[in-house]
C-alpha positions as CSV (number, residue, x, y, z in Angstrom):
1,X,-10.7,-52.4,-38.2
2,X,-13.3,-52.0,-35.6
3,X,-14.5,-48.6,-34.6
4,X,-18.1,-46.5,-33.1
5,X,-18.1,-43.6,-36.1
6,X,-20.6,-41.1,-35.2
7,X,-22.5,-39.2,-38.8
8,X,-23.8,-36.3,-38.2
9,X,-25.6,-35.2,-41.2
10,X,-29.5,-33.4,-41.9
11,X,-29.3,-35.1,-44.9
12,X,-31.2,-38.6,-44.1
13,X,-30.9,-40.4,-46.9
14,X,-27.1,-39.6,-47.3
15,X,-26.5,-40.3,-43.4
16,X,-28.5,-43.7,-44.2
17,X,-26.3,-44.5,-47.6
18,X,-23.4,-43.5,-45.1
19,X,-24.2,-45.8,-42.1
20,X,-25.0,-48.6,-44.5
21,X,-21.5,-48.6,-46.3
22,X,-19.5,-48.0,-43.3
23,X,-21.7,-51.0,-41.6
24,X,-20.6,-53.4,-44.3
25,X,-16.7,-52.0,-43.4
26,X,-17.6,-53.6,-39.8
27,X,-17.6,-50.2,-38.8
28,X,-20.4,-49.6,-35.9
29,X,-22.6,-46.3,-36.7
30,X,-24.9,-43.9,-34.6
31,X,-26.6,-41.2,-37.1
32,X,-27.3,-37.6,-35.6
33,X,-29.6,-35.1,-38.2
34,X,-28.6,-32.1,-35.4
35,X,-26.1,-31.4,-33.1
36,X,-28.3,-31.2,-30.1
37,X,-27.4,-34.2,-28.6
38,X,-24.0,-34.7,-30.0
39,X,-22.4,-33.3,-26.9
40,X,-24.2,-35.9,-24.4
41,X,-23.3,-38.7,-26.1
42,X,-19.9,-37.7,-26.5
43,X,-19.7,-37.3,-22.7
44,X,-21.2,-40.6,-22.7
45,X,-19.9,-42.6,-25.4
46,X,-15.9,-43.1,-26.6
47,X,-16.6,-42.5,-30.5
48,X,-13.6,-43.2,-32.6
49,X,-14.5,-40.7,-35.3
50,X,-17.4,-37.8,-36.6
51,X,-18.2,-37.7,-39.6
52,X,-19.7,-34.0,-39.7
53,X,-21.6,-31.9,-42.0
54,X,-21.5,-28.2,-42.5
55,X,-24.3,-27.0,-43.6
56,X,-26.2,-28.4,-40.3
57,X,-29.4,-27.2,-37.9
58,X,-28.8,-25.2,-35.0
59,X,-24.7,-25.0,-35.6
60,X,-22.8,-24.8,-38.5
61,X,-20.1,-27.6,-38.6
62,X,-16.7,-26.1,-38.0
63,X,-18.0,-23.7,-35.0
64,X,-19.8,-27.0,-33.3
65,X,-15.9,-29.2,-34.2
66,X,-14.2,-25.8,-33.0
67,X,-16.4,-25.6,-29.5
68,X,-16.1,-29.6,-29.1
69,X,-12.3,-28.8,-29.5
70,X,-12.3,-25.9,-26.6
71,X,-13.9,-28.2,-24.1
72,X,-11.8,-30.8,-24.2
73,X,-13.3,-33.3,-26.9
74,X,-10.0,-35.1,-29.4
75,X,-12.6,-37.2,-31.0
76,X,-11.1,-37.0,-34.8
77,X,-13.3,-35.6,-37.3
78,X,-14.0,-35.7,-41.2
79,X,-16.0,-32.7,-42.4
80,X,-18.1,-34.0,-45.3
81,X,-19.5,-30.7,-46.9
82,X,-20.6,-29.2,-50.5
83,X,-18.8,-26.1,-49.0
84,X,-15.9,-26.8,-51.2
85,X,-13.6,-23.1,-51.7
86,X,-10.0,-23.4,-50.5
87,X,-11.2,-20.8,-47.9
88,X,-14.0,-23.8,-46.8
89,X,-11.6,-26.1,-46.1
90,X,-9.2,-24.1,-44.0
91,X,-12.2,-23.2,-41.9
92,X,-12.6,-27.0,-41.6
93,X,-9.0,-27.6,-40.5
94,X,-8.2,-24.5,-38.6
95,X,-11.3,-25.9,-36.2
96,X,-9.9,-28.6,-35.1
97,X,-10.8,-31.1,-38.7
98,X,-8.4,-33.9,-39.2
99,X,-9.5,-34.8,-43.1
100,X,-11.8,-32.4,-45.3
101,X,-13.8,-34.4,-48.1
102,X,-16.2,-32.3,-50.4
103,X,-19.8,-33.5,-51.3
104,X,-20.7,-35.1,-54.5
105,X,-18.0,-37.7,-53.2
106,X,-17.0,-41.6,-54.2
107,X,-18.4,-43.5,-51.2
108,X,-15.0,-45.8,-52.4
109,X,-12.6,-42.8,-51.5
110,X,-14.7,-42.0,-48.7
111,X,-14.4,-45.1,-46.8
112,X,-10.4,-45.3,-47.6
113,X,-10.1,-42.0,-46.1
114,X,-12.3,-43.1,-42.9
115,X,-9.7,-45.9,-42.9
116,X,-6.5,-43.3,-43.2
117,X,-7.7,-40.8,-40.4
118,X,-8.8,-44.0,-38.0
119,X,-5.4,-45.4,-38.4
120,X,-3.5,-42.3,-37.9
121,X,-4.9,-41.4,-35.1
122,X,-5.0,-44.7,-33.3
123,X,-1.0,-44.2,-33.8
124,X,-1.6,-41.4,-31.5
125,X,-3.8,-42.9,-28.9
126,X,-1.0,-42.9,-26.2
127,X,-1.4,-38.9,-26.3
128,X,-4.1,-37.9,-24.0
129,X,-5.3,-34.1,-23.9
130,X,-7.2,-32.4,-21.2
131,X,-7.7,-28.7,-21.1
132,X,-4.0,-27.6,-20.0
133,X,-3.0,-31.3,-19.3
134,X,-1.2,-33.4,-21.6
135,X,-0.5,-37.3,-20.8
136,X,2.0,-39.0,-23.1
137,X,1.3,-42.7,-21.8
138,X,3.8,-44.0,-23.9
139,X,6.8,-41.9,-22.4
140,X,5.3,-42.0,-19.5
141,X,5.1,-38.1,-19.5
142,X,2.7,-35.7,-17.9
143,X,2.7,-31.8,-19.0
144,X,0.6,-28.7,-18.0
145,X,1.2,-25.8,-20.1
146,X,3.8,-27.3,-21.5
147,X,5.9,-27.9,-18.4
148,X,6.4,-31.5,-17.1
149,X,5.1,-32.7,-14.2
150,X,6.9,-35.5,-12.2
151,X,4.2,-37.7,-11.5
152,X,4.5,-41.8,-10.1
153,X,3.0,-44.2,-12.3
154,X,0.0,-44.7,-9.9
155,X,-0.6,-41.3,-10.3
156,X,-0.2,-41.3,-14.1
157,X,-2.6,-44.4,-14.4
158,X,-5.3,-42.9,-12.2
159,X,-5.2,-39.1,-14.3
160,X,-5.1,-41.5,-17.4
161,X,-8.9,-43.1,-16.2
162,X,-9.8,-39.9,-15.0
163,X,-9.2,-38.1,-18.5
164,X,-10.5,-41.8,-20.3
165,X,-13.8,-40.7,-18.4
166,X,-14.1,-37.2,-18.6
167,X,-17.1,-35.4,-17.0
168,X,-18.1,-39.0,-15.8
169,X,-18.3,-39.7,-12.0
170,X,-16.5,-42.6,-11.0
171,X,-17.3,-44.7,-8.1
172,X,-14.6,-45.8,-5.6
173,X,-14.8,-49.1,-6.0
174,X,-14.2,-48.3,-9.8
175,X,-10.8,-47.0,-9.4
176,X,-9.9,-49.2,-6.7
177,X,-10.5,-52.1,-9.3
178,X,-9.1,-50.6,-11.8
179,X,-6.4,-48.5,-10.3
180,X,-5.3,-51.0,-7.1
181,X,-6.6,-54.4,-8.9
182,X,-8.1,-54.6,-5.7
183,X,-11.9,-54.2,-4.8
184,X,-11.3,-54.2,-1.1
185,X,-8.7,-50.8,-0.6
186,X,-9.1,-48.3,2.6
187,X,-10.9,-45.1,1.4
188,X,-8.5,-43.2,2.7
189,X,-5.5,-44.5,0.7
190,X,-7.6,-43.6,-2.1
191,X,-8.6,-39.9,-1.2
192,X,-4.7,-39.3,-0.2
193,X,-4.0,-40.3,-3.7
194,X,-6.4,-38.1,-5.6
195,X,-5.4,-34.9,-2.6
196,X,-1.6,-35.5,-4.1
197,X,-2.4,-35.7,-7.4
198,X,-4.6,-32.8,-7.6
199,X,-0.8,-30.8,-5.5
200,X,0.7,-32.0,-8.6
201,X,-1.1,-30.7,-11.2
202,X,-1.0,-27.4,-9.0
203,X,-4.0,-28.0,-6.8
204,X,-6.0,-27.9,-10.0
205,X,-9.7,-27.7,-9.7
206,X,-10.1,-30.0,-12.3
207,X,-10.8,-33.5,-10.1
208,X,-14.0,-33.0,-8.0
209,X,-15.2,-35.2,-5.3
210,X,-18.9,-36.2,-5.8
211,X,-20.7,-36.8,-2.4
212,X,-21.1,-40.4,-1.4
213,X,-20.3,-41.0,-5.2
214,X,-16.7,-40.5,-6.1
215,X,-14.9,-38.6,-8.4
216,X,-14.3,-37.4,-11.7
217,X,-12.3,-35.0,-13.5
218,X,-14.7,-32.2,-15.7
C-alpha cells in the first residue's frame, strides 16, 4: 500500500523512529516539528494521511485538524498524543480525527492502524468535499447544502479537477488536456463551460478566473 503520510510531531527523535518504520511499510514520509508550514504544503501536496501531535508549537493539535477541517482540507488524520482522558480523545474526534492513538504506543499497532484508516478512507475516495459542495463521483452526484445539483458529466469532471486542485491555478491548456483530451480547444468553449458551471452551483464565487493564467477553485 503506497501512500505520502505527512508526521507532524516536535518530538524529533520520535518523528524520525516514525518516518523510519513507516518508510520500511513503503510508505513515503515528510516530517513537520511545527505547524507553520503544514498549510502550504497541503495546498501543495495531495498527502494521504497526518499523523499529528497535540501537544505541538504555535497550535495545539485538534484546533490546527479542526481549522484544516473548516477550510476545506479531508486529508485523514491520526492524533498521536500522551493526552490520553476520554475527554482528550473526544476533542480529537469531534475536530475532524479519524483514529486517536495514545503515546507510549507499539510502533506494531501503530502501523496496523495507519494501514486501517488508509484503507478506509481510500473506500471513500469517490466522495469529494468542498466548502458547501459535495461530489459523489461514484453516483455521479453533485450536492450544495445538501440539495442536488443536475450537472453533465463534463461539468462534473471539470468541478472534480477543480476541487482535486484546490487553491491551485490551473492553466487552460491543463484542463483542456485533461478535461477535452484535447490540447488544441477554442478558449471560448472553455470559458462558456466554467460561466455555466459556476450558474449551476448558484453563480458561486468559488471558481475564479486568474488573468492570462486560468482558473482555480479557492
Amino acid at each position: 500500500m503506497s501512500a505520502l503520510i505527512v508526521i507532524i510531531d516536535d518530538e524529533e527523535d520520535l518523528a524520525e523512529l516514525l518516518e523510519y518504520n513507516l518508510s520500511k511499510e513503503g510508505f513515503e514520509t515528510v516530517g513537520f516539528c511545527n505547524v507553520l508550514k503544514v498549510e502550504q504544503f497541503l495546498e501543495e501536496e495531495e498527502p494521504d494521511l497526518l499523523i499529528v501531535d497535540r501537544n505541538l508549537i504555535y497550535a495545539e493539535g485538534a484546533q490546527f485538524v479542526k481549522s484544516l477541517r473548516s477550510k476545506g482540507f479531508n486529508t485523514p488524520v491520526i492524533f498521536l498524543s500522551a493526552k490520553d482522558s476520554k475527554e482528550d480523545r473526544l476533542q480529537g474526534f469531534e475536530a475532524g480525527g479519524d483514529d486517536y492513538i495514545t503515546k507510549p504506543f507499539d510502533m506494531d499497532d501503530l502501523i496496523a492502524r495507519v494501514k486501517a484508516v488508509l484503507k478506509r478512507t481510500k473506500k471513500q475516495s469517490n466522495i469529494l468535499k468542498f466548502k458547501d459542495i459535495l461530489v459523489n463521483n461514484e453516483s455521479k452526484q453533485v450536492f450544495i447544502n445538501d440539495q442536488e445539483v443536475s450537472l453533465t458529466k463534463l461539468e462534473i469532471n471539470l468541478l472534480t479537477e477543480f476541487i482535486i486542485n484546490k487553491n491551485i491555478v490551473l492553466s487552460r491548456d491543463y484542463l483542456w488536456d485533461k478535461i477535452w483530451g484535447s490540447e488544441y480547444m477554442s478558449e471560448k468553449t472553455l470559458n462558456i463551460a466554467v460561466k455555466r458551471l459556476r450558474q449551476k452551483l448558484g453563480n458561486s464565487d468559488y471558481i475564479v478566473s486568474v488573468r492570462s493564467q486560468g482558473y482555480k477553485i479557492c
